[in-house]
MARDO-610704 format. One record per residue (C-alpha): residue number from 1; residue in one letter; y negated, x negated, z. Coordinates in steps of 0.05 Angstrom, whole numbers. Layout:
MARDO-610704
num,residu,north,east,up
NUM,A,Y,X,Z
...
//
This chain:
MARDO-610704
num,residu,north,east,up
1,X,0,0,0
2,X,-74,-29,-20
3,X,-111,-20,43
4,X,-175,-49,7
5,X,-184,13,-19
6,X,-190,54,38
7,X,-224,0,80
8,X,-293,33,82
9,X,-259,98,93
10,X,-221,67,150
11,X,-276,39,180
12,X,-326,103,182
13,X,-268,153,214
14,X,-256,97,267
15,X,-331,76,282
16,X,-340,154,289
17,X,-277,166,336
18,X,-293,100,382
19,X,-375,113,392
20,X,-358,190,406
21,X,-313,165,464
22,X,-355,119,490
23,X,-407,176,495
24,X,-368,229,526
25,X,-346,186,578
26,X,-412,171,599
27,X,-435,239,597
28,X,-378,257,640
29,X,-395,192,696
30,X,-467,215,688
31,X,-447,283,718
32,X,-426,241,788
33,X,-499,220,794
34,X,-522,284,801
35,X,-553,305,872
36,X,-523,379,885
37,X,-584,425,913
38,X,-632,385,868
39,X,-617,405,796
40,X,-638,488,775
41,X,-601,513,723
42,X,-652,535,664
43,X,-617,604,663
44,X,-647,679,677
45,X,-576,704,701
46,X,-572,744,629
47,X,-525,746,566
48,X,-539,676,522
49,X,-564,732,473
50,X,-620,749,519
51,X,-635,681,531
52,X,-642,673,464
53,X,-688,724,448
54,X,-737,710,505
55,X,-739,626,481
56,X,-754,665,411
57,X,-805,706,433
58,X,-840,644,476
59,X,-836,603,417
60,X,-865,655,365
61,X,-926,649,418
62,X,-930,572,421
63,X,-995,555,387
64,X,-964,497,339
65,X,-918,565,312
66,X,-978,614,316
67,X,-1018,567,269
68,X,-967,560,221
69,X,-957,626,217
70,X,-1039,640,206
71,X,-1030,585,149
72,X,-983,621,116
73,X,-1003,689,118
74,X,-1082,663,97
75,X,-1058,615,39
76,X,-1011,678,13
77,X,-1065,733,18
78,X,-1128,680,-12
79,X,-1082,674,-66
80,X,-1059,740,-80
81,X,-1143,761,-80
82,X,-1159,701,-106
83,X,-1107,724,-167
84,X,-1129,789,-181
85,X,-1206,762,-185
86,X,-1176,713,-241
87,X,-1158,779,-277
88,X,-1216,803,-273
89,X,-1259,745,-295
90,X,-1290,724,-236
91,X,-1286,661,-204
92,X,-1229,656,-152
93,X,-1276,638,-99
94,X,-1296,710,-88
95,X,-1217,739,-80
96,X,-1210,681,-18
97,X,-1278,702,1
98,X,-1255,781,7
99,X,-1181,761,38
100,X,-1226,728,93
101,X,-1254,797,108
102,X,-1192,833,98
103,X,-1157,799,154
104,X,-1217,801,205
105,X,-1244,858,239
106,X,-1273,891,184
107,X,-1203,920,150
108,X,-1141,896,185
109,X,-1165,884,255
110,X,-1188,963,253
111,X,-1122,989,215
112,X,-1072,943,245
113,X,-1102,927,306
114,X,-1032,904,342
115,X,-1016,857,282
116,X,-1086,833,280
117,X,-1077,810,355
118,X,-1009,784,344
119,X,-1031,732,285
120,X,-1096,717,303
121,X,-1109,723,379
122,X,-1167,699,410
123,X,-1141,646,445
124,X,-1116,610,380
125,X,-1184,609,345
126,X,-1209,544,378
127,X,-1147,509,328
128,X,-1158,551,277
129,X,-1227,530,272
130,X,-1226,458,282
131,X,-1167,449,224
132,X,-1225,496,182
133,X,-1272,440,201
134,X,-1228,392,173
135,X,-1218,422,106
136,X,-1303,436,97
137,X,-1312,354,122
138,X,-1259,342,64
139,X,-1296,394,12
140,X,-1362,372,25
141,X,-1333,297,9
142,X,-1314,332,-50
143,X,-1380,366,-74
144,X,-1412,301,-65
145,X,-1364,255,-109
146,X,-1375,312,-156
147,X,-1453,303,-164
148,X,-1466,260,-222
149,X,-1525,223,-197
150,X,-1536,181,-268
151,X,-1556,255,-298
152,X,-1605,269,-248
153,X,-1635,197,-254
154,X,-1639,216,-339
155,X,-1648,281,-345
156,X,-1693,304,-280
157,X,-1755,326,-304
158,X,-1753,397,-333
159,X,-1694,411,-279
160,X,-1726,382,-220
161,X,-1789,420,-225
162,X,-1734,487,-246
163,X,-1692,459,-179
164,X,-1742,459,-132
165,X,-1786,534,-155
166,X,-1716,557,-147
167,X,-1709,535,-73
168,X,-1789,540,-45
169,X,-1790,610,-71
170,X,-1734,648,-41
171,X,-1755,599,16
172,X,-1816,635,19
173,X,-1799,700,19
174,X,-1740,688,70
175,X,-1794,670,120
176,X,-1832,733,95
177,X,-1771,776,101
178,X,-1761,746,182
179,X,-1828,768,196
180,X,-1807,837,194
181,X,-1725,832,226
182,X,-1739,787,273
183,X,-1748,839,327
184,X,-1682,882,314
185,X,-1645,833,296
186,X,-1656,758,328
187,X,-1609,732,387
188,X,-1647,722,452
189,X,-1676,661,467
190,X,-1684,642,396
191,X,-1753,628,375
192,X,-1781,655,312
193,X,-1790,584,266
194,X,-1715,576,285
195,X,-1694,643,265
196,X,-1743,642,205
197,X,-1720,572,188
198,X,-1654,590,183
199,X,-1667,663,141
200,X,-1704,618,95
201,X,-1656,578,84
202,X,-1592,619,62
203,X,-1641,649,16
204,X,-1646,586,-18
205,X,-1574,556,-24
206,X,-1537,556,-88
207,X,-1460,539,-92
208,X,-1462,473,-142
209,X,-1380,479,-150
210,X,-1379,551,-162
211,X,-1436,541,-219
212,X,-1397,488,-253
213,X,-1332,524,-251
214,X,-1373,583,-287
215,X,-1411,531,-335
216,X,-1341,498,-362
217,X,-1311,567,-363
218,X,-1354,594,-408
219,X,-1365,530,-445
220,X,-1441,515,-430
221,X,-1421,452,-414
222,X,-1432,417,-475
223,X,-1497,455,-496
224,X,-1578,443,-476
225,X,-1578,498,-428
226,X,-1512,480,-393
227,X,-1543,399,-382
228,X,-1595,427,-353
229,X,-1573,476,-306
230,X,-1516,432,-280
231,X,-1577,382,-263
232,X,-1617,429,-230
233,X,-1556,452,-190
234,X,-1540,385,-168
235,X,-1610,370,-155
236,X,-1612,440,-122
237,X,-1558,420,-75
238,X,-1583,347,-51
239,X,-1651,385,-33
240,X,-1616,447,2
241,X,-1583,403,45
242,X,-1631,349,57
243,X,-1681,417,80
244,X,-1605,435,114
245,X,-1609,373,161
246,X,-1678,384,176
247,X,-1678,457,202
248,X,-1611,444,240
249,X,-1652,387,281
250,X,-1710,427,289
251,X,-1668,484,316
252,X,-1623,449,361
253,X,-1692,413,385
254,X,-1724,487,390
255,X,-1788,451,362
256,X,-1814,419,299
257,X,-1848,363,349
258,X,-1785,360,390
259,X,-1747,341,319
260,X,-1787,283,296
261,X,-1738,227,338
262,X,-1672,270,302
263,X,-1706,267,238
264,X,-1724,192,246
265,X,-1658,182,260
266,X,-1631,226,201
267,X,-1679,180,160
268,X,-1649,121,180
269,X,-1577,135,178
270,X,-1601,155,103
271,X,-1624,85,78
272,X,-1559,49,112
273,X,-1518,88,69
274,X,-1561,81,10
275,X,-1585,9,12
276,X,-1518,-17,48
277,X,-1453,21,52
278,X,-1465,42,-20
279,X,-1474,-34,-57
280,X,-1409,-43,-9
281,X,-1365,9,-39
282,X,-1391,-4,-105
283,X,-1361,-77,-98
284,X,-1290,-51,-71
285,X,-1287,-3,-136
286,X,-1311,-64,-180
287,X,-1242,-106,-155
288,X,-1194,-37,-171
289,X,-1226,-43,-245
290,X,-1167,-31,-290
291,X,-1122,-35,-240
292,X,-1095,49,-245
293,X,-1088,54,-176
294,X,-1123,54,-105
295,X,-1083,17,-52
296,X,-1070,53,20
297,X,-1117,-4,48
298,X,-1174,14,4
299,X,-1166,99,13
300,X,-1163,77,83
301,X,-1234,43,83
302,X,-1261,102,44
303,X,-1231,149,96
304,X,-1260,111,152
305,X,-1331,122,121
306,X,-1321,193,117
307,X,-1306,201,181
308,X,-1360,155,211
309,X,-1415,189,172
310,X,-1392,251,187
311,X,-1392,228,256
312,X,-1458,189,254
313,X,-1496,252,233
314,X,-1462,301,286
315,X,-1481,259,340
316,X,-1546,250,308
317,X,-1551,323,310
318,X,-1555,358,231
319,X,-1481,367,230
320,X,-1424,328,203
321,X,-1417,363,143
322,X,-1482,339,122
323,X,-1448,263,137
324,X,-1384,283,89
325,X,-1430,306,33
326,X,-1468,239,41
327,X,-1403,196,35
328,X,-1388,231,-26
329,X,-1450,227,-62
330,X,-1460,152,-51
331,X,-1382,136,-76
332,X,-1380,93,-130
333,X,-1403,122,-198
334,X,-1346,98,-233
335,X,-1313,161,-259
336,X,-1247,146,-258
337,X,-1244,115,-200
338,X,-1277,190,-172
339,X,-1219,216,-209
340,X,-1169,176,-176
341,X,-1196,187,-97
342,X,-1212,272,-117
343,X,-1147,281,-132
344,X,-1118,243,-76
345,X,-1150,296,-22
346,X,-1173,361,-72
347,X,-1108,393,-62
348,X,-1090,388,-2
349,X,-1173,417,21
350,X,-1177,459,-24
351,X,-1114,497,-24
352,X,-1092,479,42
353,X,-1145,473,89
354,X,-1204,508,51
355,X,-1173,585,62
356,X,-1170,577,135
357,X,-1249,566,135
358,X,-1252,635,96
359,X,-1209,672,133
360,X,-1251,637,198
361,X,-1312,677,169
362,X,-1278,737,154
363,X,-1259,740,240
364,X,-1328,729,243
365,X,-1358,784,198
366,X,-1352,852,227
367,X,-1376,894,179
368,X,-1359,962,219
369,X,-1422,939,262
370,X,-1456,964,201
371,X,-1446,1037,225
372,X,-1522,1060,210
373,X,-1562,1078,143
374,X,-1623,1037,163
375,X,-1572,973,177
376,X,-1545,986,106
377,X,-1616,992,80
378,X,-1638,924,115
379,X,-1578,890,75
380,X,-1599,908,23
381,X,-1675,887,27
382,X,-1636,824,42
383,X,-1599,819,-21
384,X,-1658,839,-60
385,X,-1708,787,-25
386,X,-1643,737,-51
387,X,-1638,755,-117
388,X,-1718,757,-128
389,X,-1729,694,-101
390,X,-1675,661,-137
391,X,-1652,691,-200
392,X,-1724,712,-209
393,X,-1759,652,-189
394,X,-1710,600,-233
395,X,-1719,641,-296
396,X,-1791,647,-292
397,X,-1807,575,-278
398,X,-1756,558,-336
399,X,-1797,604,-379
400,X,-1860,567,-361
401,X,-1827,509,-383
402,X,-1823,536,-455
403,X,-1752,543,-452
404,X,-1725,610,-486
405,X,-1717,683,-447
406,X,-1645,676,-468
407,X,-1635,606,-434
408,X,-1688,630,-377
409,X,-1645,680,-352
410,X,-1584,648,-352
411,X,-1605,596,-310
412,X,-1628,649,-262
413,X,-1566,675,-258
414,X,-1529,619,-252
415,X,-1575,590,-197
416,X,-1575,656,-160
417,X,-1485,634,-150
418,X,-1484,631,-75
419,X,-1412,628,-59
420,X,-1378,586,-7
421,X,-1434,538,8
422,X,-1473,609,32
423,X,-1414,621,74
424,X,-1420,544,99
425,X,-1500,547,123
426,X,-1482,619,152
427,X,-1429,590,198
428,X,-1471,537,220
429,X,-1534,590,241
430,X,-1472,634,266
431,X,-1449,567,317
432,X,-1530,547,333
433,X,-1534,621,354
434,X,-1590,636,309
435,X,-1564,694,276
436,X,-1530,756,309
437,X,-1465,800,290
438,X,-1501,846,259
439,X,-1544,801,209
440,X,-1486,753,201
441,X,-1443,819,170
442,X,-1502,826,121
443,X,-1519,756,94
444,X,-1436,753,82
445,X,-1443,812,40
446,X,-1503,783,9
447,X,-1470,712,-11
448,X,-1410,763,-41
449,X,-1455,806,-75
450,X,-1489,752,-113
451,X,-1438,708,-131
452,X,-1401,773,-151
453,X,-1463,792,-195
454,X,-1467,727,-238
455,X,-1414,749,-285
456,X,-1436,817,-305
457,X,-1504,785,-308
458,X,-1486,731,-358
459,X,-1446,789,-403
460,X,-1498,835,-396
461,X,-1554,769,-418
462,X,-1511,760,-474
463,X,-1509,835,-500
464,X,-1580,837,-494
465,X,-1587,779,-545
466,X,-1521,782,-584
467,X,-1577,798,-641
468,X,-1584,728,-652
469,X,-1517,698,-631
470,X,-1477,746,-687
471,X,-1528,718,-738
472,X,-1506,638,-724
473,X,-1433,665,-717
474,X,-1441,694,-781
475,X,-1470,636,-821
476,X,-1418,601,-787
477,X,-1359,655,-806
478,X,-1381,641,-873
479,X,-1367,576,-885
480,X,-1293,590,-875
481,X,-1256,624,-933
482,X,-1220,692,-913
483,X,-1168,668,-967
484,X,-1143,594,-927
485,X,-1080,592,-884
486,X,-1106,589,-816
487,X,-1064,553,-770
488,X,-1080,558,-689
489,X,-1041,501,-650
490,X,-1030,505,-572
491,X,-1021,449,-530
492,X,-1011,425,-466
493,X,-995,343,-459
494,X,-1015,288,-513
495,X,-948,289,-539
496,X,-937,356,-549
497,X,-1004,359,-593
498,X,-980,310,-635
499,X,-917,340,-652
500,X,-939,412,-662
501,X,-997,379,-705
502,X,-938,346,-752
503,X,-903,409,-759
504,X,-966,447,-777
505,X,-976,385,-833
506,X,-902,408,-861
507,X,-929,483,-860
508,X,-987,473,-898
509,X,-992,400,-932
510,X,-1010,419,-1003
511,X,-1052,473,-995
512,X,-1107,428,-999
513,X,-1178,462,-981
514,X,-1138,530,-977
515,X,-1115,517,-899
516,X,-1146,507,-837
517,X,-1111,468,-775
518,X,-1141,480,-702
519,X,-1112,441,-650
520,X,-1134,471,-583
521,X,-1131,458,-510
522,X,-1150,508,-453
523,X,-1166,468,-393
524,X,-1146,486,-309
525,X,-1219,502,-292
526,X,-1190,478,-217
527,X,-1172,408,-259
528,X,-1242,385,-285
529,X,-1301,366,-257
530,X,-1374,363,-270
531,X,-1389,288,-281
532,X,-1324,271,-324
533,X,-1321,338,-370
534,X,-1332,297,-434
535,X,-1285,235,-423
536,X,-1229,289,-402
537,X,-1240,333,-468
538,X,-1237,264,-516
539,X,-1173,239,-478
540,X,-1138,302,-481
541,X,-1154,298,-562
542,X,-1143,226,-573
543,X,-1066,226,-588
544,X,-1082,288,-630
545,X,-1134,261,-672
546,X,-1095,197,-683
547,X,-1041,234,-710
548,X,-1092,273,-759
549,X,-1110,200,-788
550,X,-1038,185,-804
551,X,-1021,252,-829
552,X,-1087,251,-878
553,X,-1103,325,-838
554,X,-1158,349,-832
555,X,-1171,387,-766
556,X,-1215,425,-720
557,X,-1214,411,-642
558,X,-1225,469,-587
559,X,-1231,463,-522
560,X,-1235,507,-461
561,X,-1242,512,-390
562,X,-1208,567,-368
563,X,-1186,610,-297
564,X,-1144,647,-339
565,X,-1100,607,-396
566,X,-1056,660,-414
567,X,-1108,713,-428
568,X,-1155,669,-457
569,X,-1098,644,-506
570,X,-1080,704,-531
571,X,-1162,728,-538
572,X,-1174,667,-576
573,X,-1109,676,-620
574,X,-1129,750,-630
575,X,-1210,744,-644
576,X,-1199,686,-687
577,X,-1169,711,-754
578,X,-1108,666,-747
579,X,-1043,675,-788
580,X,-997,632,-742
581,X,-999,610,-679
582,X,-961,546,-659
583,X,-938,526,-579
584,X,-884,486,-540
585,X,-829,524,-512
586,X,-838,522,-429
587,X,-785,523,-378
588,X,-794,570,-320
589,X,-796,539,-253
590,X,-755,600,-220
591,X,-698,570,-258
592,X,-640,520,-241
593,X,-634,541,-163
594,X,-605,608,-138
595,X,-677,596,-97
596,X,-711,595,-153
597,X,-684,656,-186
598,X,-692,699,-121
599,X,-759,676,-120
600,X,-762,698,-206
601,X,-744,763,-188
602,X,-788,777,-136
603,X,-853,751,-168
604,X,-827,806,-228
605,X,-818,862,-173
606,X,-898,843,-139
607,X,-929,832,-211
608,X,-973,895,-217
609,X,-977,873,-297
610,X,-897,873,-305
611,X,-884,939,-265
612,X,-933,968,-310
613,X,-898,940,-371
614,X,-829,969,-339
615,X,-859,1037,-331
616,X,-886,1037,-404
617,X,-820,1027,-429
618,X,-850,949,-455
619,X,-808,909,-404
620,X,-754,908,-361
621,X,-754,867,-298
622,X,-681,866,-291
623,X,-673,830,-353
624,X,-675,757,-363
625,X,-722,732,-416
626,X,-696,666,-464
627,X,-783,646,-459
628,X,-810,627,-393
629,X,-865,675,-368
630,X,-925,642,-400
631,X,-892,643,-472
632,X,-860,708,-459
633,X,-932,736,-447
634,X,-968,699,-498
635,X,-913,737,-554
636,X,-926,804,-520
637,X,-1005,797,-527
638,X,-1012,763,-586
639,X,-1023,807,-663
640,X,-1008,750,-698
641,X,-936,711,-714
642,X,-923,659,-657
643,X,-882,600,-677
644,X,-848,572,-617
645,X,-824,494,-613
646,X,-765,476,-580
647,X,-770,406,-590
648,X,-715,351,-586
649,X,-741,285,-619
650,X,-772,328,-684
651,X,-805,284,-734
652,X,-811,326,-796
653,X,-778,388,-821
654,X,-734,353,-887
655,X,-674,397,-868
656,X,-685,459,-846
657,X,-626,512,-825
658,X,-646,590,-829
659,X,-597,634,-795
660,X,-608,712,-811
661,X,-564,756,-764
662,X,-593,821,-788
663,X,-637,848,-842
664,X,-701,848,-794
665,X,-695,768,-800
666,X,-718,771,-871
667,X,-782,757,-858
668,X,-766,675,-843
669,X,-752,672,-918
670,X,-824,670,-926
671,X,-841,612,-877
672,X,-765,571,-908
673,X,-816,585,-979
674,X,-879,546,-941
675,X,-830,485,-920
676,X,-811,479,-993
677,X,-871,484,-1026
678,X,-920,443,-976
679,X,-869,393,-944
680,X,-801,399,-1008
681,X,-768,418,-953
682,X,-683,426,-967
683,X,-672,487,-934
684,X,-606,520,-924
685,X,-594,597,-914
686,X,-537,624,-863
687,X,-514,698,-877
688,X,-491,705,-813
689,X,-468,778,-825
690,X,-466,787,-894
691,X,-526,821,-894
692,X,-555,778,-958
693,X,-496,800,-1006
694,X,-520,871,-993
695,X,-585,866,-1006
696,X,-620,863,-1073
697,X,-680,856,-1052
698,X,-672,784,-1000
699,X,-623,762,-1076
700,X,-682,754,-1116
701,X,-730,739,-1069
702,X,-680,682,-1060
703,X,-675,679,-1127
704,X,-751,667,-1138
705,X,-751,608,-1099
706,X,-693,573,-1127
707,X,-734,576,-1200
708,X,-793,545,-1166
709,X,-765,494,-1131
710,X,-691,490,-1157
711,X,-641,450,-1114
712,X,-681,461,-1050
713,X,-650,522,-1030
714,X,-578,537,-1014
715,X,-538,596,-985
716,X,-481,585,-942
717,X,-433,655,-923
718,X,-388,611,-884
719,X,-389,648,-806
720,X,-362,586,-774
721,X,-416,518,-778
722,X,-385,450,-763
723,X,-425,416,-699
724,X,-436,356,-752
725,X,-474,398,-805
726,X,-516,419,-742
727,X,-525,358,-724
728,X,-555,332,-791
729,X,-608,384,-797
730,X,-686,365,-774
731,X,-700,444,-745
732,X,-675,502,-745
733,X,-710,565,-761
734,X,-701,631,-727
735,X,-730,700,-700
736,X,-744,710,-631
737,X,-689,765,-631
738,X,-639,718,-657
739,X,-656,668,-608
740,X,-650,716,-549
741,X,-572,734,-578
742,X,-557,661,-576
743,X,-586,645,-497
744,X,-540,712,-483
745,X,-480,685,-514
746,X,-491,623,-492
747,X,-490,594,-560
748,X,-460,518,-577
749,X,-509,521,-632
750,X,-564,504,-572
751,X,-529,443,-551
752,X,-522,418,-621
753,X,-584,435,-658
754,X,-643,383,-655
755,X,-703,430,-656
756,X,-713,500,-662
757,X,-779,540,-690
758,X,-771,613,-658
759,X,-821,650,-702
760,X,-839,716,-678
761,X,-855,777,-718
762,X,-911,828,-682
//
């Protein structure tokens, strides 16, 4: 017998066997130590099942379970709101602002008020709070690495001047409008230049990331008016702030005289990190240069400097999330290098950490304190005074600065975006004790309200002068020929572009000026960010456009940042008189796991848009789909044919293999007759059931091709295909239907094909 070849086997059972020995017989020596009268048996005299249940029950209550509990019940409800505000074009900032109220006072504490004190009791606040903390210190980091301070240095004037009307009016009028609520509605003890301050103030605020979300959404980005509001948001936001620090310090100081030493200070922690931690950081991103990577040392460092600013200017007294924004705005302006650290930390504060602060406000905001018709009527003198001072006050002063009506109101809606950073000065007036309940209830519904309103307001800007758009969309319509081949391609990675883009080349090669190739990609709004908009746009197209200059292809690039992909693919494919459109097959992550298929299921059984679908008779959500959702949806929408890519090493579509299983596969004769013609394709036709012999009709349209391009087409009645002749083809073309009968009958045609082009027929 070899024992060599059970030595390792040998040695684990006996290793296991001799250590377990040793143990037990300590335990049981152990047991002789004990002093008898001194040791109480953990034990309530009760069945182990009640034991059980009462350690459950104390540990549902232990506050490390409670706030993991509150983190998963806010990041699941911000999502679900934040979701259906997607849908309905706003920005998702709004749905997590509204799931903050729903679980607070204002809807589930007064419906569900045992819940309510189960999930979120009192005493648990104080963590709940603090992690909040945490994720605002990280956004604020955030906002600041985000402000591209090169733009303000080159393109301040107009938006400067726009910046600043837009913050010294509402300003105004927020120390107007304290004049006459001060009485009813300011804490005691607080003086009225503190409560004033402070009014003024969240009049004036306006939420820089929720304005460049909207700006790349709606593609302003690259355009005069987009430049400039983006600049006058960003300088907008270092003023706001700056005027932020102040008024904190002369509140907490309950004097403007009393401030003077805090402000000094402020001052002074201001030029170290301009005139000396910057240059330093700027050096440590100068020795990364090309390097692709930050080292844990270095994040450390830049960590550290978060945290000591933030720390510097709490203690200093104007809060540390004036300290976070700070060390973000004076990071190195490299932009990849911004790139690099935002992604390190954006995820994990904004998705994470970022809710709780939401759902922190909406505890806060009691809205059924509201309970009078004059209180309602004060809100919304409130909301007015807001929207005058800054939707009014940026348009006009843009329209004194010669710029159009057109462009002078969308910047005045734009600016008017309040959002979270509303939400953020609010808090901070709520903690000072500044503002009451009552008044806190309202200016919540007033930063809602108007960052609700800049939607509509930029739809309703654009109807009102769609006189002039249609007439530059119609030169522009124009130039294109209703007779070309328009081809729309989808993409989502560098490689996939380039591939899609070769088999649009063997779809329309010869057609010379008579086709049109768009290669487009619709951007995560969540992924980009102000400063690096361009550089991400031509690096998404680069591999694209290279391909172009080997094919000899002409072709047109489109780009969008979008909240939305899906819809916004199929509104683009739809509006855009297109006569294919071309993506990559995607794999659904609810498959592979019996996990992931529960989870499948029940996203079908909670998707409002599915159960619809079921009920219409469209869909079924007990069937499984061969398309992942996002391709599955995209052939729903869509009025035009959708060519699918299932891609396994395609080059170039030389041999081609057209299955037709029934006669409503017919129509792929007509893109087998494109291959030929544009790319002398060699294609070969299965008549899977006989259908072809049948039909006159498919015979001579056959027929038809084989005199234009003889020996290119062939027609095979053979039933059974050899894995070999498979093997040797480029792509295989089929209908959707088909391809659904082959995932069901689990096909060996799918193992042994190299690429498949599921063409769809709406």
């Amino acid at each position: 017998m070899n024992l060599g070849k059970y030595r390792n086997i040998i040695f684990y059972i006996v290793t296991i066997a001799v250590f377990s020995c040793l143990m037990y017989f300590f335990m049981i020596e152990g047991q002789t130590l004990e002093v008898k009268g001194n040791i109480v048996a953990k034990t309530n005299g009760g069945s182990s099942w009640d034991n059980f249940a009462e350690a459950f029950k104390t540990n549902i209550h232990h506050p490390l379970a409670l706030l993991l509990a509150q983190i998963v019940t806010i990041i699941l409800v911000a999502r679900l709101f934040g979701w259906i505000c997607m849908k309905i074009k706003q920005p998702t900032v709004i749905g997590e602002m509204i799931a903050g109220i729903v679980l607070g006072p204002s809807l589930l504490g007064m419906y569900f008020p045992e819940f309510s004190a189960f999930i979120f009791p009192k005493e648990s606040l104080g963590n709940l709070q603090f992690l909040s903390q945490i994720g605002l210190i990280l956004f604020m980091y955030i906002v600041g690495m985000e402000l591209d301070l090169s733009i303000l240095r080159k393109k301040a004037h107009d938006a400067v001047v726009i910046s600043h009307a837009s913050i010294i009016i509402p300003f105004a009028l927020g120390i107007g409008l304290s004049y006459y609520i001060y009485q009813q509605f300011a804490p005691a003890g607080i003086q009225f230049t503190s409560f004033s301050l402070f009014i003024a103030i969240s009049m004036s605020i306006t939420a820089f990331p929720v304005l460049a979300r909207i700006v790349q959404e709606r593609n302003l980005h690259k355009t005069k008016i987009g430049t400039i509001v983006i600049t006058c948001a960003a300088a907008d936001d270092i003023t706001a702030w700056c005027i932020l620090a102040a008024v904190i310090a002369i509140v907490k100081a309950g004097s403007f005289s009393g401030s003077v030493f805090v402000i000094l200070m402020a001052i002074l922690y201001v030029f170290i990190m301009i005139k000396a931690v910057r240059p330093f950081l700027q050096r440590i991103a100068e020795s990364q240069k090309g390097k692709g990577f930050i080292s844990k040392a270095l994040v450390a460092i830049f960590f550290l400097v978060l945290i000591i600013s933030s720390y510097a200017t709490e203690v200093i007294g104007i809060h540390a999330l004036f300290g976070a924004f700070m060390a973000g705005a004076i990071m190195p302006e490299n932009v990849k290098f911004r790139n690099m650290f935002i992604e390190k930390i954006e995820d994990v504060a904004l998705v994470l950490l970022l809710p709780l602060f939401f759902v922190f406000t909406g505890l806060r905001t009691q809205i059924g304190l509201l309970n009078d018709s004059h209180l309602w009527k004060i809100g919304g003198i409130i909301i007015l005074t807001a929207v005058v001072g800054k939707f009014a006050g940026s348009a006009l002063t843009a329209k004194f600065l010669k710029i159009s009506w057109k462009d002078s109101l969308t910047i005045g809606a734009l600016m008017n975006t309040r959002g979270l950073t509303e939400l953020i000065v609010l808090n901070i007036g709520y903690d000072l004790g500044v503002l009451g309940p009552e008044l806190f209830a309202m200016l919540v519904i007033m930063a809602l309200f108007t960052t609700f309103m800049t939607g509509p307001c930029l739809d309703l800007i654009n109807y009102l002068f769609k006189g002039k758009k249609s007439m530059i969309e119609e030169e522009d319509q124009t130039e294109d020929n209703d007779a070309k081949y328009r081809v729309l391609l989808s993409f989502e990675t560098a490689k996939s572009g380039s591939t899609l883009l070769k088999l649009a080349n063997n779809l329309t090669h010869k057609m010379n000026g008579n086709k049109s190739v768009t290669a487009m990609y619709i951007a995560p709004v969540d992924e980009l960010h102000a400063f690096d908009i361009e550089d991400y746009e031509k690096d998404q197209f680069k591999h694209v456009i290279e391909t172009s200059h080997e094919l000899q292809l002409e072709v047109t690039t489109l780009f969008k940042a979008s909240t939305d992909v899906e819809s916004d693919l199929t509104s683009i494919t739809n509006k855009g008189n297109y006569d294919l459109l071309l993506i990559m097959l995607g794999k659904s992550m609810y498959e592979g796991s019996l996990l992931g298929r529960l989870l499948g299921f029940t996203t079908k059984i909670i998707n409002p848009e599915k159960l619809l679908n079921t009920v219409k008779g469209k869909g079924n959500i007990f069937n499984n789909s061969p398309f992942d959702d996002f391709t599955l949806q995209i052939l729903d929408k869509t009025n035009i044919p959708v060519g699918v890519l299932v891609e396994r090493g395609f080059k170039s579509a030389d041999k081609v293999f057209v299955p037709i299983f029934n006669l409503s596969d017919f129509y792929l004769l007509e893109y087998a007759k494109r291959l030929i013609n544009n790319n002398n394709s060699q294609i070969i036709i299965l008549d899977v059931a006989g259908q072809i012999r049948n039909n006159i009709e498919v015979k001579e349209l056959i027929r038809s091709i084989e005199q234009v391009a003889p020996n290119h087409i062939t027609l095979y009645n053979e039933k059974k295909i050899e894995k070999e002749f498979l093997n040797s083809q480029d792509l295989m073309l089929i209908s959707s239907k088909s391809w659904k009968g082959l995932i069901d009958t689990k096909s060996i045609w799918l193992s042994d094909i190299p690429s498949a082009l599921i063409i769809s027929n709406p």
